[in-house]
C-alpha positions, 0 to 999 in steps of 0.5 A: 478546512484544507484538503488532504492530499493522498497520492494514488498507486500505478496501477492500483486506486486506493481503497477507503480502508487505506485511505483512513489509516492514511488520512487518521495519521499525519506523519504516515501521510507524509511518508506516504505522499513521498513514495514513489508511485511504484512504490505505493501502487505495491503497497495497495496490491500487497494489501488488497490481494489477500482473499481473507479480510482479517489478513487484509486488516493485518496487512494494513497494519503492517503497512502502517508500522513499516512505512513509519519504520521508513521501509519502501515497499512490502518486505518479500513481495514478488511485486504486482502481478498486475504490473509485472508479468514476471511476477504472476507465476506466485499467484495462480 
């Protein structure tokens, strides 16, 4: 059996239930592997930084359509605030 190659964020480690969306789909795969490590590394914390699980589950949804829809990154996200101090003004 090959092993399946998932390219990891910056900051940010992936999480399984990304990991198996990733991993489920071929072609979401590909185009995730092709993101730049910035660009993954937003993903992962746009998707992990929501405090209720349903509106984790529809992040990943939308994470799934987007990235096949060819967008880089989530769409009116200030940007990690784990990364980008700049950026933490949007979370406290």
């Amino acid at each position: 059996m090959p092993q399946v190659i998932i390219e990891e964020g910056v900051v940010h480690k992936l999480p399984d239930d990304i990991r198996i969306v990733l991993v489920n789909e071929p072609g979401l795969l590909e185009k995730w592997n092709k993101l730049t490590a910035l660009a993954r590394n937003e993903w992962i914390c746009w998707t992990t930084i929501v405090k209720q699980e349903s509106t984790r589950r529809e992040h990943i949804q939308r994470l799934r359509e987007e990235i096949m829809q060819g967008k880089k990154r989530p769409c009116c996200w200030p940007g990690c605030p784990h990364r980008r101090p700049n950026a933490q003004k949007w979370f406290r």
